[in-house]
C-alpha positions as CSV (number, residue, x, y, z in Angstrom):
1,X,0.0,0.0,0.0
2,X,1.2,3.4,-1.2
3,X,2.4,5.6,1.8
4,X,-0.8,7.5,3.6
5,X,0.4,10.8,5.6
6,X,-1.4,13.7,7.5
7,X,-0.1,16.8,8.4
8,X,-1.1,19.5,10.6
9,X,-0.1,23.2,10.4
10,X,-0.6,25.6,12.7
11,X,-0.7,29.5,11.9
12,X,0.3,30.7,15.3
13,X,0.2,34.3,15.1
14,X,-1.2,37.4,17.5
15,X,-1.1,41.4,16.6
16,X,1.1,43.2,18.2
17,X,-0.4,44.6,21.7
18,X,2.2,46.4,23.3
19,X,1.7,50.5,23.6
20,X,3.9,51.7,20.6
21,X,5.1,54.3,22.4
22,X,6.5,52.8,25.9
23,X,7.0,48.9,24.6
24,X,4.2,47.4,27.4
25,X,1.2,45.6,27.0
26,X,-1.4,47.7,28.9
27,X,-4.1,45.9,31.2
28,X,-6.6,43.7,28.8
29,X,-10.4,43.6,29.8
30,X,-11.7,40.2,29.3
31,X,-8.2,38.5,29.5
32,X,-9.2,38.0,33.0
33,X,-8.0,36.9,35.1
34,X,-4.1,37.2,33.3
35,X,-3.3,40.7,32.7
36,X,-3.3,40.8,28.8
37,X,-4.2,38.3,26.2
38,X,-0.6,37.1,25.4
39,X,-0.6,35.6,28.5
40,X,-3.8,34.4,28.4
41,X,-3.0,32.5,25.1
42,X,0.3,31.5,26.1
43,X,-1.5,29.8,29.7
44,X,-4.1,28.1,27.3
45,X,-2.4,27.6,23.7
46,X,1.5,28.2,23.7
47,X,2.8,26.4,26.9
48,X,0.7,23.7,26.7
49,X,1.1,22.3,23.1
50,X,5.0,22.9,24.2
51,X,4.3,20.8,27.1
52,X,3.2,18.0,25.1
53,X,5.7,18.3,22.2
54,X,3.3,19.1,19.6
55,X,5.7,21.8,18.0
56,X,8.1,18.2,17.1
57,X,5.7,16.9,15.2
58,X,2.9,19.4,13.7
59,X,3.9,21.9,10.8
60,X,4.2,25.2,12.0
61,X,4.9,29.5,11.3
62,X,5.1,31.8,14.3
63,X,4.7,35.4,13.8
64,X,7.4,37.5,15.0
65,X,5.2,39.1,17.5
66,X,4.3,37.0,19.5
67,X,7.9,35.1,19.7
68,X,9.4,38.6,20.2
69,X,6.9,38.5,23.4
70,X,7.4,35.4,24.1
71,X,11.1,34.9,24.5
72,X,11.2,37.5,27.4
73,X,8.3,36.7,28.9
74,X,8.4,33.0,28.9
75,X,11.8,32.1,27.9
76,X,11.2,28.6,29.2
77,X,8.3,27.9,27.0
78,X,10.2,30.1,23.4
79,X,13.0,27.5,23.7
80,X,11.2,24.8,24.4
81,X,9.7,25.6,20.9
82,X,12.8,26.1,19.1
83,X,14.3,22.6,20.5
84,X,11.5,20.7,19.0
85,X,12.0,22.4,15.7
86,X,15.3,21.9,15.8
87,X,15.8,18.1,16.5
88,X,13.2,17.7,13.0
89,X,16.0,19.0,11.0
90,X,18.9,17.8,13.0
91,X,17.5,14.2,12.4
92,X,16.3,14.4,8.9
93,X,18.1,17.9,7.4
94,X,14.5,19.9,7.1
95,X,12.6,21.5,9.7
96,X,9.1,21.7,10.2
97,X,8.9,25.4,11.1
98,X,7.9,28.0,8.4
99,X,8.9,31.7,8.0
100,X,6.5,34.2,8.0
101,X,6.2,38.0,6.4
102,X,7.5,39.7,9.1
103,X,4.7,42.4,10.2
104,X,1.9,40.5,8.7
105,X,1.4,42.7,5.4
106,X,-0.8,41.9,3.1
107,X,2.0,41.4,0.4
108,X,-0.3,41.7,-2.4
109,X,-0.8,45.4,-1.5
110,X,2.9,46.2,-0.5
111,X,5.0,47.7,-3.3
112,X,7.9,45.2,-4.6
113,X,10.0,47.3,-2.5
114,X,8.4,46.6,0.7
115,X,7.3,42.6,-0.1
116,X,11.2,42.4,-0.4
117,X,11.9,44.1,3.3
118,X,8.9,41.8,4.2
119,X,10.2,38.6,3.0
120,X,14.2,39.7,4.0
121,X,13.0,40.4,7.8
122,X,10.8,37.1,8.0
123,X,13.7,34.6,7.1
124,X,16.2,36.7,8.5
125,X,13.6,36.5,12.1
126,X,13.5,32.8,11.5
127,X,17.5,32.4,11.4
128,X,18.2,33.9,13.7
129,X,15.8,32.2,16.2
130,X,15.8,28.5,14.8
131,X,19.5,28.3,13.5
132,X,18.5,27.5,9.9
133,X,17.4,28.8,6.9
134,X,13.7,28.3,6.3
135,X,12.1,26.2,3.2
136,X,8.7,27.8,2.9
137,X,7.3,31.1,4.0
138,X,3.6,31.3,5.6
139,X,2.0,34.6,3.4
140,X,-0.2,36.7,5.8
141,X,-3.5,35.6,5.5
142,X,-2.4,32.9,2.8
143,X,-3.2,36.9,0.7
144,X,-0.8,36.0,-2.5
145,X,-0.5,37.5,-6.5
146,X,2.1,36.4,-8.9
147,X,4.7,38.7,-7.7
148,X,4.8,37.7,-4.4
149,X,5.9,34.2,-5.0
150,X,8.9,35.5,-7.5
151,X,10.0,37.7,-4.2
152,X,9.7,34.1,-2.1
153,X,11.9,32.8,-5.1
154,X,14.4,35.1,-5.1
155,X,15.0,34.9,-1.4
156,X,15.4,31.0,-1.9
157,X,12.1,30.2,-0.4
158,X,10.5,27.0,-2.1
159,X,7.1,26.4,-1.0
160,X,4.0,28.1,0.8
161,X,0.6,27.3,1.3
162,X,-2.7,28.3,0.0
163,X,-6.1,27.8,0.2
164,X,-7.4,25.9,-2.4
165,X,-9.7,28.1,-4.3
166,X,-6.5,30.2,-4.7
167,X,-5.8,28.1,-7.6
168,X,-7.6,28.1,-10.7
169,X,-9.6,25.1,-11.3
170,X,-8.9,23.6,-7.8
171,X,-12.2,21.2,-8.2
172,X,-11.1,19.2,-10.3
173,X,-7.3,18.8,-8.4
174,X,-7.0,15.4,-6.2
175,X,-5.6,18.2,-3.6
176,X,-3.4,15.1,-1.7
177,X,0.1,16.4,-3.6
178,X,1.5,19.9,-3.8
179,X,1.3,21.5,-6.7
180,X,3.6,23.4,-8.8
181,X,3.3,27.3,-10.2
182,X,5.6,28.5,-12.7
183,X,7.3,31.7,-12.2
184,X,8.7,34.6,-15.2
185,X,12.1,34.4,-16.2
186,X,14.7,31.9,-15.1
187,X,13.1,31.5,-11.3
188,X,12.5,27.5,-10.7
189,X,8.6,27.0,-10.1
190,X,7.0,27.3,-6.6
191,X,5.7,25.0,-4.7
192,X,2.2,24.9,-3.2
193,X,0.7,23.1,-0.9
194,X,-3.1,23.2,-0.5
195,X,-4.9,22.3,2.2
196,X,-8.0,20.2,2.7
197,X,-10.9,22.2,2.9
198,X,-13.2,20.0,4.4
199,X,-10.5,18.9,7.1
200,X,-9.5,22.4,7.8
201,X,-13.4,23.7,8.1
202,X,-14.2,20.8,10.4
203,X,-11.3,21.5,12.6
204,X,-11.7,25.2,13.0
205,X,-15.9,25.2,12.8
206,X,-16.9,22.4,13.6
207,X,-17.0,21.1,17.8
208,X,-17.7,17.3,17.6
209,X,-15.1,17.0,15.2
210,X,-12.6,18.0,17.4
211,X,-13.8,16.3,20.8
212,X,-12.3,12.8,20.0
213,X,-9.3,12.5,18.4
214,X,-10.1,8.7,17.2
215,X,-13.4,9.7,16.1
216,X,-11.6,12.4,13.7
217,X,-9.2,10.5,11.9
218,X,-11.7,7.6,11.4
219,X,-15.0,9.7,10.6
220,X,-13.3,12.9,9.0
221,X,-9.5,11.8,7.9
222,X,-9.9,8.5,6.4
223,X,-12.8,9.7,4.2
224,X,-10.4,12.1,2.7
225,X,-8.4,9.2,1.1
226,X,-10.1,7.6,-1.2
227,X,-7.4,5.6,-2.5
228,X,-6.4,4.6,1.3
229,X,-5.8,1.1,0.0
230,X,-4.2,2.2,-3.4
231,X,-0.3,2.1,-3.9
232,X,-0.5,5.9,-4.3
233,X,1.2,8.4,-2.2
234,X,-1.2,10.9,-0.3
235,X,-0.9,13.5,2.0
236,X,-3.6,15.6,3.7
237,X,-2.6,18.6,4.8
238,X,-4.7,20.3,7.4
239,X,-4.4,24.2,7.9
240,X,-6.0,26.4,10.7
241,X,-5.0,29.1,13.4
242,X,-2.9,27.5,15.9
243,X,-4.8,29.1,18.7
244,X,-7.5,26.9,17.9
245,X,-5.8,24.1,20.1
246,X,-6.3,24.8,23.6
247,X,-7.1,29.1,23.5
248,X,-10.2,29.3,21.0
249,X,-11.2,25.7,21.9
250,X,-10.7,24.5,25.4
251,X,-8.5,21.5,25.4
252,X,-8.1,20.8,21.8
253,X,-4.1,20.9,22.7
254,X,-4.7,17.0,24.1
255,X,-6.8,16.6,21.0
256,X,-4.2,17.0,18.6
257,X,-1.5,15.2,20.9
258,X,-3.4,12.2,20.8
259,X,-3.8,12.8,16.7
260,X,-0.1,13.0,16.4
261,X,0.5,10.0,19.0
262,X,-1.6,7.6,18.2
263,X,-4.8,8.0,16.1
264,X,-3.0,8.3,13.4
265,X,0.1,5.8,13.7
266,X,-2.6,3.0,14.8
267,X,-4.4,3.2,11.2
268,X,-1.4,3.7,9.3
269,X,-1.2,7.4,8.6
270,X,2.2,8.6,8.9
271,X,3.0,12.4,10.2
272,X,4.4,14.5,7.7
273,X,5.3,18.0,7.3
274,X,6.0,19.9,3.4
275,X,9.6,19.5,3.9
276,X,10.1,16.1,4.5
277,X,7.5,15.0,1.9
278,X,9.1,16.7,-0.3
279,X,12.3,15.0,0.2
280,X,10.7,11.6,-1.1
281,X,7.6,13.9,-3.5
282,X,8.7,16.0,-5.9
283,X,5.3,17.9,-7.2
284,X,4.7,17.3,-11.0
285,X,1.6,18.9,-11.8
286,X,1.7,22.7,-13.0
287,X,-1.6,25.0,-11.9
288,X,-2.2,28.8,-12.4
289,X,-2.7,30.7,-9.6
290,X,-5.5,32.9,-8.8
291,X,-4.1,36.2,-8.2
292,X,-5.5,38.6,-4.9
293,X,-6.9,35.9,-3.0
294,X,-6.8,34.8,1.0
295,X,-7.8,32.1,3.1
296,X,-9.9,33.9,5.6
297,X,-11.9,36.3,3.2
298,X,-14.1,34.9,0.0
299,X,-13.7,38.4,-1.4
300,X,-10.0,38.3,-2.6
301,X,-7.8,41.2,-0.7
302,X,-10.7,43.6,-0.6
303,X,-11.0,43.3,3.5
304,X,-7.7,44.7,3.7
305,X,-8.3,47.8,1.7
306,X,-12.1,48.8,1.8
307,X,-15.6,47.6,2.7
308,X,-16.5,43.6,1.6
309,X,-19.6,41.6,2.4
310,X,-17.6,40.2,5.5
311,X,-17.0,43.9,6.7
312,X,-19.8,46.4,5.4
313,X,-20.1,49.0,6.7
314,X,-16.7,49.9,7.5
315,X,-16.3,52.9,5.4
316,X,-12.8,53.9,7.4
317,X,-11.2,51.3,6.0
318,X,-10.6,52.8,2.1
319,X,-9.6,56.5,3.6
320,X,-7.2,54.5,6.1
321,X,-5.1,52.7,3.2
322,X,-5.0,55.3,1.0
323,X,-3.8,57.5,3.7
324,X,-1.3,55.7,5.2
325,X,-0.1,54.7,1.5
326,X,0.5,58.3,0.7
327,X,2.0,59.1,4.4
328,X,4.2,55.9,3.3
329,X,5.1,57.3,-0.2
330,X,6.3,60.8,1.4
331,X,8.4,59.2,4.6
332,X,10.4,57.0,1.7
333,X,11.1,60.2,-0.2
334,X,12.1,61.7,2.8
335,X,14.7,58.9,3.5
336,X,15.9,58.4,0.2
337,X,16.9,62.0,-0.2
338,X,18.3,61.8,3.5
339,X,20.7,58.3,2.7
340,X,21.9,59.5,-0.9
341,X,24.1,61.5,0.9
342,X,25.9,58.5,2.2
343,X,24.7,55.4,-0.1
344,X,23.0,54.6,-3.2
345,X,21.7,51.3,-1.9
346,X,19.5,52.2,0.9
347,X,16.7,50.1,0.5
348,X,19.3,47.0,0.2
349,X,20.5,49.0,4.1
350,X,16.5,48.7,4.8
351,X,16.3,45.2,4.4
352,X,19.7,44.4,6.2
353,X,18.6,46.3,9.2
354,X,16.6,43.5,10.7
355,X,20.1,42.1,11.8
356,X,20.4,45.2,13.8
357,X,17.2,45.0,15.5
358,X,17.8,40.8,16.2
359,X,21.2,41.9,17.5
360,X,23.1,39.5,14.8
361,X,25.0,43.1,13.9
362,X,26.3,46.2,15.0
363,X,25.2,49.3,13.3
364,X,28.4,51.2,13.0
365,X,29.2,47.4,11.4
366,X,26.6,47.2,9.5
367,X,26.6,50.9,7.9
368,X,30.6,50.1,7.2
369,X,29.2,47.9,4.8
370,X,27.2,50.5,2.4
371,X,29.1,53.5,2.9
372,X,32.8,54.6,1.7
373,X,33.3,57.8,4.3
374,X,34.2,57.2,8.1
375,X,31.1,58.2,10.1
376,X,30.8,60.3,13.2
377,X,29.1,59.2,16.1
378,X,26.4,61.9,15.6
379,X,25.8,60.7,11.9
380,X,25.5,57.0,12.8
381,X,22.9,57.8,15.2
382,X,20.9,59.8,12.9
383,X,21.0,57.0,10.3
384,X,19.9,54.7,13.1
385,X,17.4,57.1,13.8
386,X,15.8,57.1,10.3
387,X,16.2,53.4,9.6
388,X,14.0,53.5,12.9
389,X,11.5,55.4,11.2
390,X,11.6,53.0,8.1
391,X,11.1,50.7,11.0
392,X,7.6,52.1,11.9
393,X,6.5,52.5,8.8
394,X,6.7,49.2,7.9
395,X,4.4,48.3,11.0
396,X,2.2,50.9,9.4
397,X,0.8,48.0,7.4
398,X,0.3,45.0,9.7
399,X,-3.4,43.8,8.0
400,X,-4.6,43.9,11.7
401,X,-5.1,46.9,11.5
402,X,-8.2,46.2,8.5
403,X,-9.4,42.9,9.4
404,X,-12.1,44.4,12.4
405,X,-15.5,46.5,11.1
406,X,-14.5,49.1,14.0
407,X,-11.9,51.5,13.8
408,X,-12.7,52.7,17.4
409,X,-10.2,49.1,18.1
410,X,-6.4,48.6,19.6
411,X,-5.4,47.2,16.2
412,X,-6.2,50.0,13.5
413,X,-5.5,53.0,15.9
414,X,-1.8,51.2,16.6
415,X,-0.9,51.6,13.2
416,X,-1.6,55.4,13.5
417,X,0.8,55.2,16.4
418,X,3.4,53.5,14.1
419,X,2.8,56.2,11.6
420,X,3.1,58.9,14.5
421,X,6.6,57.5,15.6
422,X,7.8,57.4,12.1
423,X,6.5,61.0,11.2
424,X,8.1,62.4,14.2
425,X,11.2,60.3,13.9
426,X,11.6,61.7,10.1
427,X,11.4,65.1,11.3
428,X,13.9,64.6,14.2
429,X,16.4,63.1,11.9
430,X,15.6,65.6,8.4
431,X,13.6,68.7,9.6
432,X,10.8,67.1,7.1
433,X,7.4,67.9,8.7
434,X,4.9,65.4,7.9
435,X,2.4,65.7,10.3
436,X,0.2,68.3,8.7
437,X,-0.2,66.1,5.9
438,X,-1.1,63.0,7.6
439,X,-3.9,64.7,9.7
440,X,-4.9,65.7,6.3
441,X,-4.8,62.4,4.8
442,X,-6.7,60.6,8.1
443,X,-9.7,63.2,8.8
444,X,-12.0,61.0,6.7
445,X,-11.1,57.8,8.4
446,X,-14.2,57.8,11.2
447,X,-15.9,54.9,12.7
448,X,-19.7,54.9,11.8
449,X,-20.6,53.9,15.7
450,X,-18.4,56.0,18.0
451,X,-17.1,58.5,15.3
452,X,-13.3,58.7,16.3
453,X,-12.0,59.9,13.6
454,X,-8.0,59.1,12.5
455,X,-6.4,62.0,12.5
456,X,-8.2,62.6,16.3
457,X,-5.7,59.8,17.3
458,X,-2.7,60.3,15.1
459,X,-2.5,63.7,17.1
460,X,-3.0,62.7,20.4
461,X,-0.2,59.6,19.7
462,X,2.1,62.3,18.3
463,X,1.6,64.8,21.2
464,X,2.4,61.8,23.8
465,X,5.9,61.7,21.6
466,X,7.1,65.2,22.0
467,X,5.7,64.6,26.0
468,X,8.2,61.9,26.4
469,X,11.7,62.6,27.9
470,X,14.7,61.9,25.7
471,X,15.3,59.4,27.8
472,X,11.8,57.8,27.9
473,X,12.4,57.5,24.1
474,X,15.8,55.6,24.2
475,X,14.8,53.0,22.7
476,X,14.8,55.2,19.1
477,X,18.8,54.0,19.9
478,X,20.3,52.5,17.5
479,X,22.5,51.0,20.1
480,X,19.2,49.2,21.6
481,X,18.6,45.4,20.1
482,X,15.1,45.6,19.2
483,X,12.8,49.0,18.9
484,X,9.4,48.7,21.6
């Protein structure tokens, strides 16, 4: 009998909830009775599936965020992560950890530019932390166009995953092998792995499928494979949230530990992850792809950037990404015509900066690389300062900030705070006022219930950064590993 394999990713990802501003996660209503949600998720989702080993044998991505949290919070349970990853590829030479886009962009809306800093920082995030390079990249919100997966290419990523309706024609695909896209010019084709729709939607929707893990595999699995007795390879590849197991649904962490250590191996299945199937499955089958789509929105990319069925009503969301793409245009302009003066390749500085912020490099090391003329201590900083402000504005874009109906929420009104900080860390650092423009750009962004308006809170975030002390603001310091 051909081999029969199951594989479980989990998308483990949480915004960012720390005050721009001061670095701290402020008090969380309904977290209760843990201060904040991280630690709420970590108690019921994090440390427990660590606990059990289920990052050694599950396929998984982490979002930067939350690791970034994680490690100094929790150091016990971050490493604990790591190690499991770790002894997959020191046993068979590929890991079962993913990348991720670093801020959660939706990279079909991000200039080429910026899906390159995006795709630079994610691998560069997951080097750094799991001590190898990464073979696939998780695409916030699976959101994906052509260009996208020639950036994943470029940067020697092989394989993501996708929904299936993100491919053309997907109905009549067997969906138990990944698939194979082909890319413009030279560029070998991507991988993709699609996974099962029915699986995935009974996982994350469904209650009784989850409550017995020998139940699942015998009443939801095994009717997935219709060749089980065939000599045919097939893999089913199960995708969902990875708070799902144990935060969204109470001990569904022991659920999938019993999956992976038992149900499975007792009828055959075998646990597999992309990497190593793909060591013994090389994809033959060529599909097209179908351009601005996502897993978690029927309407392509349009959550992200206006009003869709899933989100009418939210008519901030069109005036938000247009402003904050203009405000975005104008703070590049800004730093371009600041870094001529010292180099010509300042966006390749951009995307090299991430080693900075993970404490991999030195900056005065790091700047030796692009420029020719020996810097002062004065100039360094200021370059620090403005690579800080690129910093920001990439954060500008983390899709949070557009996947709620209300604007009056933490997530939306943070990246105003991001913009804030890199508006006021432009001016510090070229004498470039931007702030009249961006209350400009963000009067029209109002929510239709409360009716706070954006530019309402990109001036009360920018006040409470010319309140702050020099001091209070220290980590702006280039010298500092990470920025709050």
């Amino acid at each position: 009998m051909g081999l029969k394999a199951v594989c479980v990713h989990g998308h483990f990802y949480q915004p960012p909830r720390e005050d721009p501003l001061s670095g701290h996660i402020p008090d969380e209503q309904g977290a209760e009775p843990y201060r904040n949600w991280n630690e709420r998720i970590l108690a019921e989702c994090y440390r427990p599936n660590a606990d059990l080993g289920n990052f050694s044998k599950m396929s998984f991505n982490f979002g930067p965020t939350i690791l970034n949290w994680m490690e100094a919070f929790d150091p016990s349970t971050y490493h604990a992560i790591l190690t499991q990853e770790q002894n997959n590829f020191d046993k068979f030479g590929v890991g079962n950890g993913m990348a991720q886009a670093y801020n959660h962009v939706i990279l079909p809306l991000a200039s080429k530019r910026d899906k390159a800093t995006q795709i630079r920082w994610g691998i560069a995030d997951f080097e750094h932390r799991f001590g190898h390079k990464p073979l696939g990249m998780w695409l916030p919100e699976t959101a994906v166009d052509l260009e996208t997966l020639m950036m994943l290419a470029d940067h020697q990523i092989k394989f993501t995953m996708l929904a299936p309706w993100q491919i053309e024609g997907y109905e009549g695909l067997s969906g138990d092998q990944p698939y194979l896209i082909v890319l413009p010019g030279d560029r070998e084709p991507m991988i993709v792995f699609l996974y099962n729709q029915d699986l995935s939607t009974s996982v994350s929707f469904q209650n009784e499928a989850t409550r017995n893990a020998e139940q699942f595999v015998d009443h939801w699995v095994l009717p997935q494979l219709p060749e089980y007795g065939s000599n045919r390879d097939q893999m089913l590849l199960i995708a969902s949230d990875g708070e799902l197991y144990g935060h969204h649904k109470t001990f569904r962490e022991k659920f999938l530990a019993h999956v992976l250590n038992g149900a499975l191996y007792y009828r055959d299945l075998k646990i597999t992850y992309p990497g190593l199937w793909l060591k013994d499955h090389q994809p033959g089958t060529f599909v097209k792809l179908n351009e601005y789509t996502s897993w978690s929105c029927q309407h392509g990319i349009v959550r992200w950037m206006g009003e869709c069925d899933c989100s009418s009503g939210a008519s901030w969301k069109a005036p938000l990404r247009w402003g904050l793409e203009k405000l975005a245009e104008e703070l590049d302009t800004a730093h371009q015509s600041f870094m001529s003066k010292y180099t010509q390749q300042m966006w390749q500085l951009r995307n090299d900066y991430i080693d900075v912020f993970l404490g991999r490099a030195e900056l005065a090391e790091l700047l030796s690389q692009y420029t020719e003329q020996r810097l002062s201590k004065s100039e360094t900083e200021l370059i620090g300062l403005i690579l800080a402000a690129q910093y920001e504005r990439q954060r500008i874009f983390t899709s949070c900030g557009w996947f709620f109906d209300n604007f009056h929420r933490i997530e939306p009104q943070n990246n105003i705070a991001y913009a804030a900080q890199a508006v006021w860390l432009t001016k510090k650092v070229t004498g470039i006022d931007l702030k009249a423009m961006a209350l400009a750009l963000l009067r029209k962004v109002r929510d239709q219930r409360t009716g706070l308006r954006g530019d309402t809170v990109f001036s009360e975030r920018y006040q409470r950064i010319q309140d702050f002390s020099e001091e209070e603001v220290s980590y702006f310091n280039p010298s500092s590993s990470f920025p709050a």
